[in-house]
N, C-alpha and C positions, 0 to 999 in steps of 0.2 A: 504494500500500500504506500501512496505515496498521500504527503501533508504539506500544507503551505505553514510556514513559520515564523512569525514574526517574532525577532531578537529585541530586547531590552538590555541593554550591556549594562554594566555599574551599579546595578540596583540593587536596594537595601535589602532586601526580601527575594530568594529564590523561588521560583514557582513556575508551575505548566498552570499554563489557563485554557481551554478548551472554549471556542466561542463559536466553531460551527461540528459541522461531520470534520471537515477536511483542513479548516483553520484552527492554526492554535498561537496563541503568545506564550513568548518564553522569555523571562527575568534572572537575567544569572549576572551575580556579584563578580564574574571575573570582568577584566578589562579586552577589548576586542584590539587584541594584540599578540602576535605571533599564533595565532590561532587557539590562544584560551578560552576563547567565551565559546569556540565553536564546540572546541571538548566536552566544554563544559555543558551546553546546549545537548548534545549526543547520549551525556552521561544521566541529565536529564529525565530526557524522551526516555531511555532505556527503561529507567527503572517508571515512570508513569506507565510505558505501553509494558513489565515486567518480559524485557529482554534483553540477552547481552546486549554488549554495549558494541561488539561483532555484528548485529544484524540493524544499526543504523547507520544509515548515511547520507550526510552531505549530498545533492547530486544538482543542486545550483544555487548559487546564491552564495560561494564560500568566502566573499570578501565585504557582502551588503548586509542590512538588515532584514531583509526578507529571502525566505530561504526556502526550497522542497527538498523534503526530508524524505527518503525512503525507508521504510520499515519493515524487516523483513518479514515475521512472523506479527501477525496481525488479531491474537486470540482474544485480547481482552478492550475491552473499553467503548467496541464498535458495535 
């Protein structure tokens, strides 16, 4: 499955927010630099969708704030 992603860098509060089927926002305390917030965003998603962190990725969006995330194993949450 794949999701649109909107990043929030620097933020006080961690969190996945779900706002539609296929949208979600994501709030991660790391800085979007050298690719921490991406990880961080990844590491995320993993455990919300409970997956490794092996079955998400990046597949555009790896330098902006908006991002599509693919998801490999899709069991829970849809």
């Amino acid at each position: 499955m794949k999701i649109n992603v909107s990043v929030k860098a620097n933020a006080k509060k961690e969190e996945v927010q779900r706002l539609s089927k296929i949208n979600f926002e994501v709030r991660v305390k790391e800085e979007p630099v050298a690719g921490k917030a991406n990880k961080r965003v990844l590491r995320l998603l993993a455990d919300y969708f409970k997956v490794t962190l092996a079955d998400t990725e990046i597949v555009f969006g790896k330098k902006g704030r908006k991002k599509v995330v693919k998801i490999k194993d899709d069991k829970s949450h849809l």
